[in-house]
C-alpha positions as CSV (number, residue, x, y, z in Angstrom):
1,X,5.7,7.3,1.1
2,X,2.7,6.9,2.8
3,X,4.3,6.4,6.3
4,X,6.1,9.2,6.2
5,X,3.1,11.8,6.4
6,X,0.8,9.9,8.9
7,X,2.7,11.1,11.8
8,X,2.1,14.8,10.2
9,X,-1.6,14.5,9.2
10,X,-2.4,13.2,12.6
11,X,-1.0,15.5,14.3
12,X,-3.0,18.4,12.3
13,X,-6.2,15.9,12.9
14,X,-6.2,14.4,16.5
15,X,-9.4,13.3,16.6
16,X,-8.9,10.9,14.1
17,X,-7.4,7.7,14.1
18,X,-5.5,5.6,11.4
19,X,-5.1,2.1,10.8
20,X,-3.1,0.7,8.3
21,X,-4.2,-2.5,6.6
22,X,-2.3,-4.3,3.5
23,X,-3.7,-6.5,1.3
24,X,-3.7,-7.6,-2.3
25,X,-7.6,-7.7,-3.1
26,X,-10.4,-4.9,-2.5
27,X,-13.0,-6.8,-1.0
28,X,-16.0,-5.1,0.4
29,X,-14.2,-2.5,1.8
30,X,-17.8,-0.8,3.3
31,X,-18.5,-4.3,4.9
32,X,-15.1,-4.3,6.3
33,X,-15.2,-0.7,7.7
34,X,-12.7,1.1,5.4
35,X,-13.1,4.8,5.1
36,X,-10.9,5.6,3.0
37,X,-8.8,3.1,0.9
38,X,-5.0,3.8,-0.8
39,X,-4.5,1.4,-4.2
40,X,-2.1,1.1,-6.5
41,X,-2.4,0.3,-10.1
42,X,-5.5,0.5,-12.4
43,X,-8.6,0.6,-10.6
44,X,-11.3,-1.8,-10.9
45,X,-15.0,-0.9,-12.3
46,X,-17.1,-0.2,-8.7
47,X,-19.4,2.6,-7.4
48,X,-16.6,3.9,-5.5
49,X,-15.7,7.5,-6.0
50,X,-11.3,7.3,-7.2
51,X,-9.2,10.2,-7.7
52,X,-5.6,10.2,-8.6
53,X,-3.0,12.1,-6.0
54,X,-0.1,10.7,-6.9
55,X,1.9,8.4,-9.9
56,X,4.5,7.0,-8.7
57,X,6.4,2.8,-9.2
58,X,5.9,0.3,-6.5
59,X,9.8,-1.4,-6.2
60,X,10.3,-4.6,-4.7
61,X,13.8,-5.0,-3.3
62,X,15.7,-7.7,-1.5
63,X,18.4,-6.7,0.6
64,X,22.0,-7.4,-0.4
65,X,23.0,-10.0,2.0
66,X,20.0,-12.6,0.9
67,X,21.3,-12.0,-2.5
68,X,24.9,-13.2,-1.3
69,X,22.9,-16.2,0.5
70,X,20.2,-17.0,-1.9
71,X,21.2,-15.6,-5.5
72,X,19.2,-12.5,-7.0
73,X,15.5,-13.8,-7.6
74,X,14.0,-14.2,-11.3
75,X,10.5,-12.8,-10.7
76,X,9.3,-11.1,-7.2
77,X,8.0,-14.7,-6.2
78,X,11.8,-15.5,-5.5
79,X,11.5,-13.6,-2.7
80,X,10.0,-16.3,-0.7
């Protein structure tokens, strides 16, 4: 969801830059550089200003052929 309106929002801001970074912890994200961070789920306590733009489901999906390989997975940790 989020890929698909980079290519817009840079074009309306090209001064800016974007990088996208994924990971499953918040760290210091001040320490690290972050300007602006994107979470999912509940947020944690922190002096960080949140707002909500958007509700929405992560899905995690496997595609049809590793299922006729490898069985359809239990828990999301299959997907290894």
């Amino acid at each position: 969801m989020l890929a698909q309106r980079l290519g817009k929002f840079l074009q309306r801001y090209p001064d800016l830059s974007v990088e996208v970074a994924v990971r499953d912890r918040m760290g210091d994200l001040v320490a690290d550089g972050f300007d602006v961070a994107v979470r999912f789920g509940e947020p944690e306590p922190s002096a960080f200003i949140a707002a909500l733009r958007l509700r929405t489901r992560v899905l995690t999906n496997e595609a049809p052929e590793c299922v006729a390989r490898h069985g359809c997975p239990e828990h999301p940790s299959g997907l290894t």
